[in-house]
C-alpha positions as CSV (number, residue, x, y, z in Angstrom):
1,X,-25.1,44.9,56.0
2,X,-22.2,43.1,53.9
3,X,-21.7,46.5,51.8
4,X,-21.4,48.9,54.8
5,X,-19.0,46.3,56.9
6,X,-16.7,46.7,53.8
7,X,-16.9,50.7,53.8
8,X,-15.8,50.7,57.7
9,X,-13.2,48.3,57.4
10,X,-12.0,50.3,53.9
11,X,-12.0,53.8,55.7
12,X,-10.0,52.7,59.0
13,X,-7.4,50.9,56.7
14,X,-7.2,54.1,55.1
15,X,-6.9,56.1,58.2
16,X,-4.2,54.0,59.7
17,X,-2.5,53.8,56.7
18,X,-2.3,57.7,56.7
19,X,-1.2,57.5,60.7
20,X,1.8,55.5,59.4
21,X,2.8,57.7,56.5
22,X,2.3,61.0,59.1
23,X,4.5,58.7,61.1
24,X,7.4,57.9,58.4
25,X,7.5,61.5,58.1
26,X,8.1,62.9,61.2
27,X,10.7,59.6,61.8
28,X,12.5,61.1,58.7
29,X,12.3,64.6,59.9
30,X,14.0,63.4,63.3
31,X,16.4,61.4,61.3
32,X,17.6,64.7,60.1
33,X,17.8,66.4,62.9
34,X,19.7,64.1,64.8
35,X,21.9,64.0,62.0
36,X,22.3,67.5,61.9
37,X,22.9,67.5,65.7
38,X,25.5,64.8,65.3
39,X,27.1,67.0,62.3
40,X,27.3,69.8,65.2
41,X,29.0,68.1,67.9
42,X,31.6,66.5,65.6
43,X,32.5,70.5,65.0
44,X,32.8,71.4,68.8
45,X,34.5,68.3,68.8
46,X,36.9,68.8,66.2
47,X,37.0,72.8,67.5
48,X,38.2,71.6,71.1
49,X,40.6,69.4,69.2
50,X,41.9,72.1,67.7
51,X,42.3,74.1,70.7
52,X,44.1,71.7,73.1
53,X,46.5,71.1,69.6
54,X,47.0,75.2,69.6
55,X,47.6,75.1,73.1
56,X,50.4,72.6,73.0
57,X,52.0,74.5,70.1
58,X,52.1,77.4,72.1
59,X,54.1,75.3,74.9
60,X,55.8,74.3,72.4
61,X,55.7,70.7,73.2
62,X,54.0,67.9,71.1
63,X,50.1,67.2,71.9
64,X,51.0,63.5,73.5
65,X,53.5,65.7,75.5
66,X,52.0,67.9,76.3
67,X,49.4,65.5,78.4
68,X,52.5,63.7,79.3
69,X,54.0,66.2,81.3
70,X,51.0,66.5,83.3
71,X,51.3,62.2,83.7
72,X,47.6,62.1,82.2
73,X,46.4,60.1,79.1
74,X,44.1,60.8,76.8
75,X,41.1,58.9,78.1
76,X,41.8,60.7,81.7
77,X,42.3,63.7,80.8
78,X,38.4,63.6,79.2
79,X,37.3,62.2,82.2
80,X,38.9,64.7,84.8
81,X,37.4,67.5,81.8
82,X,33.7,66.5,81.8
83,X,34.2,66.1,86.2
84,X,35.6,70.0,85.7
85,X,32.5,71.1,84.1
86,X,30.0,68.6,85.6
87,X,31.6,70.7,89.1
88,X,31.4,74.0,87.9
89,X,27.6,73.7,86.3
90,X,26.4,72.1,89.6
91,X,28.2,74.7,92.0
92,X,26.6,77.5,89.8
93,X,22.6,76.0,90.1
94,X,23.2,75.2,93.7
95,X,24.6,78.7,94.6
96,X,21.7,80.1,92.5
97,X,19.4,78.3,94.8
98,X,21.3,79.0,98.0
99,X,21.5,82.3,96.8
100,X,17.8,82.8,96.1
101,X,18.9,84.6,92.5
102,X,20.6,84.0,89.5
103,X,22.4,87.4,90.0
104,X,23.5,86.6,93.7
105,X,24.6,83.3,92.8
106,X,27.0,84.5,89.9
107,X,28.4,86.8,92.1
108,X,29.1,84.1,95.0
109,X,30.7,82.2,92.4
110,X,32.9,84.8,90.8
111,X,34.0,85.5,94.4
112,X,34.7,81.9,94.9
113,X,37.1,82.0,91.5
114,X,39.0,85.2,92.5
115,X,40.0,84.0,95.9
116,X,40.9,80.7,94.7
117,X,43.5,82.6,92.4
118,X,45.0,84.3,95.7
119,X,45.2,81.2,97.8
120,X,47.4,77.6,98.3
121,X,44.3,75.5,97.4
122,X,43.1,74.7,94.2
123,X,39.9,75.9,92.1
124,X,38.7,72.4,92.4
125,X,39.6,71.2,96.2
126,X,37.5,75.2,97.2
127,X,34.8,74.0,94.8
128,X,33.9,70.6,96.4
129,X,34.2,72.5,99.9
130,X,32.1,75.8,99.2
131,X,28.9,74.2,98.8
132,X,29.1,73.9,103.1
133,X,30.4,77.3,103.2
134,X,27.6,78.4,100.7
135,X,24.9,77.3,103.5
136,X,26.0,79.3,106.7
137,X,27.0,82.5,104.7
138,X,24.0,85.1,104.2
139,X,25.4,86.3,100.9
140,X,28.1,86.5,98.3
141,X,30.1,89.0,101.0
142,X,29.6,86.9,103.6
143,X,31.1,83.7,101.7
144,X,33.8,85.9,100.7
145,X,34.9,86.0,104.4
146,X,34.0,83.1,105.5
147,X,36.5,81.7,102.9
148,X,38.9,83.5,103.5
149,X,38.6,82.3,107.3
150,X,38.2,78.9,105.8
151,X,41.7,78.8,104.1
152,X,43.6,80.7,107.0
153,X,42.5,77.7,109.3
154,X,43.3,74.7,106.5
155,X,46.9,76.3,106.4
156,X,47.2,76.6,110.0
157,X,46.1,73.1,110.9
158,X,47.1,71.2,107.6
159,X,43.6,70.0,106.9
160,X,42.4,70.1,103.2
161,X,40.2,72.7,102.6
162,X,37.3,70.3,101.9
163,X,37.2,68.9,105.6
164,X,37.9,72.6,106.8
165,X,34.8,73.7,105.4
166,X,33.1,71.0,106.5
167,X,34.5,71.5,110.1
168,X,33.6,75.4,109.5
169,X,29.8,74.2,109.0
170,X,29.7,72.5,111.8
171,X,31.2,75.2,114.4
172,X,28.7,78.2,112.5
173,X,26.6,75.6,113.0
174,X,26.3,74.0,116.3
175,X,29.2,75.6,117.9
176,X,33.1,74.6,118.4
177,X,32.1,71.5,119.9
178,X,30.3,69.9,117.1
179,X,33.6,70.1,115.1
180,X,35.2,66.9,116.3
181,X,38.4,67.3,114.0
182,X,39.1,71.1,114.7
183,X,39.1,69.4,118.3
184,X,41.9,67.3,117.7
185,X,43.9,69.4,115.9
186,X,44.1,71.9,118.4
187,X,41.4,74.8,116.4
188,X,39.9,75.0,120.1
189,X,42.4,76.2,121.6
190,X,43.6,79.0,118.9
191,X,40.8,80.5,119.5
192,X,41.3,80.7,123.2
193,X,38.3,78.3,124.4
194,X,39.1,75.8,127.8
195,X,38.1,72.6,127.2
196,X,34.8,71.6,128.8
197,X,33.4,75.4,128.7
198,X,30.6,75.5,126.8
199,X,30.4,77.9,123.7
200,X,27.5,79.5,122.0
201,X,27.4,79.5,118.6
202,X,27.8,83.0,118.8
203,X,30.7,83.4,120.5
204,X,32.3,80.4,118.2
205,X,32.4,82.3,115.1
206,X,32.8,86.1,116.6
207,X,36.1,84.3,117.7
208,X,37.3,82.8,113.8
209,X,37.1,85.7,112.5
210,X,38.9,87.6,115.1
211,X,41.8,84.8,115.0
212,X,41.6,83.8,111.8
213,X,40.1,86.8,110.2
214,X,42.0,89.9,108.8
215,X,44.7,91.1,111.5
216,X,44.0,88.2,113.3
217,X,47.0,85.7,114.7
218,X,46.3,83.2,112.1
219,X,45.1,85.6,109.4
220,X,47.8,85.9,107.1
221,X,48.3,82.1,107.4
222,X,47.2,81.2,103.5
223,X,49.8,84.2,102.4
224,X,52.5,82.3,104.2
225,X,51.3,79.0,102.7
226,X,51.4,79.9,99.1
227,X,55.4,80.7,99.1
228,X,56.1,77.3,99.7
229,X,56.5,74.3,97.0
230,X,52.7,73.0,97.9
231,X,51.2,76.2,97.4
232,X,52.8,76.8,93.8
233,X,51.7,73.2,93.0
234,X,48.0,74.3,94.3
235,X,48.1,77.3,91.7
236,X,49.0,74.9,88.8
237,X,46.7,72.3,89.7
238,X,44.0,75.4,90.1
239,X,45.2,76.8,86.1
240,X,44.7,73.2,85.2
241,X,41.5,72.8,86.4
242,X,40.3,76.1,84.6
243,X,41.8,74.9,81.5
244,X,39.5,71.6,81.5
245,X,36.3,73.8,82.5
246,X,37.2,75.7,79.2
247,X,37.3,72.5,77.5
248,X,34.3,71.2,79.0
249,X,32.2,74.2,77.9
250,X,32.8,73.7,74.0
251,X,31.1,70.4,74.9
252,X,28.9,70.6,77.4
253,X,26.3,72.6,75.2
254,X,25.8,71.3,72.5
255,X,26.2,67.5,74.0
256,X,23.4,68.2,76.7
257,X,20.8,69.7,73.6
258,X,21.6,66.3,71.7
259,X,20.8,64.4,74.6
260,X,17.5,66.8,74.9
């Protein structure tokens, strides 16, 4: 009985023992990797380093500068770059998924970028708005004039385009009189509505497009917007923000498969 209690206790000793050496290896093998992976990101690092150092040669300004002009540091200026692409990755996935394709959803998206060059409102104001927009438009045409309405009505009212999209949701939504703000600034009445008459959803968005659509009163309002100083400091602000979603891509990559 002695004898064979020996064996048992022998054999799973030896079986453990091989566990942890199976173990040692794959921590070693893991050890490698990550230091490989770590070895990888230093060289987008040092690659997007490189590229914001060409960028400021070819402004011909010093790299400190050349953030100075813009009134950003260094630590702000990573910040506001990860929030670029952080911005940009989530629009894409939740136009995808509005979208119902991956195909659709690029599309809506590149539609989204070439207006934004056109217009007084930068990449990054339209982006944080869209995602409403995104919701009562069918498809990436649809979205296309729906922000083009959008932008005709922030320039005639002097709302940001962020709380004119919201207010657009809401009147495609529930009609003219669920927009409270468009109320007080008069939106109402551009379009020709008496107050107290009630308005079907319908009607409410047959009449933006008509007055704030192509050839309407109000359509050429974004136009008129973008020769002035704030629309000229919307189209520097909007090449700035696609300059820190270029950065953010030489990052964004290879940082998420490390954290993977």
């Amino acid at each position: 009985m002695t004898v064979k209690l020996n064996i048992n206790a022998n054999v799973t000793g030896s079986g453990q023992i091989n566990k942890l050496n199976a173990g040692l290896v794959a921590t070693g093998a893991a050890s490698k990797r990550a230091s490989k992976g770590l070895r990888d990101l230093g060289t987008v690092a040092a690659r997007g380093r490189a590229q914001i150092a060409g960028l400021a040669t070819a402004l011909n300004v010093g790299l400190a500068a050349g953030f100075a002009a813009v009134t950003l540091g260094t630590g702000k200026f990573i910040k506001d770059t990860f929030d670029a692409g952080n911005t940009v990755e989530s629009l894409q996935i939740r136009f995808k998924l509005l979208f119902g394709s991956v195909e659709e959803g690029a599309k809506a998206f590149d539609t989204l970028t070439k207006f934004a060059a056109k217009v007084p409102f930068s990449l990054e104001e339209i982006s944080k708005g869209s995602g409403n927009l995104a919701v009562i438009a069918k498809d990436a045409d649809e979205l296309n004039e729906i922000l083009k309405v959008t932008g005709n009505v922030a320039a005639a009212t002097g709302l940001d385009f962020r709380q004119t999209a919201e207010q657009i949701q809401r009147s495609f939504a529930g009609g003219i009189a669920s927009a409270d703000v468009f109320r007080e600034r008069g939106v109402r009445a551009m379009l020709g509505f008496q107050a107290g008459v009630t308005v079907s959803v319908e009607e409410t968005k047959k009449r933006f497009f008509e007055v704030f659509g192509k050839g309407g009163d109000f359509g050429n309002a974004t136009v008129e917007l973008s020769k002035t100083l704030v629309g000229q400091v919307s189209m520097v602000q909007d090449k700035y923000f696609k300059f820190r979603q270029i950065v953010s891509k030489q990052f964004f990559g290879a940082l998420t498969a490390q954290i993977k």
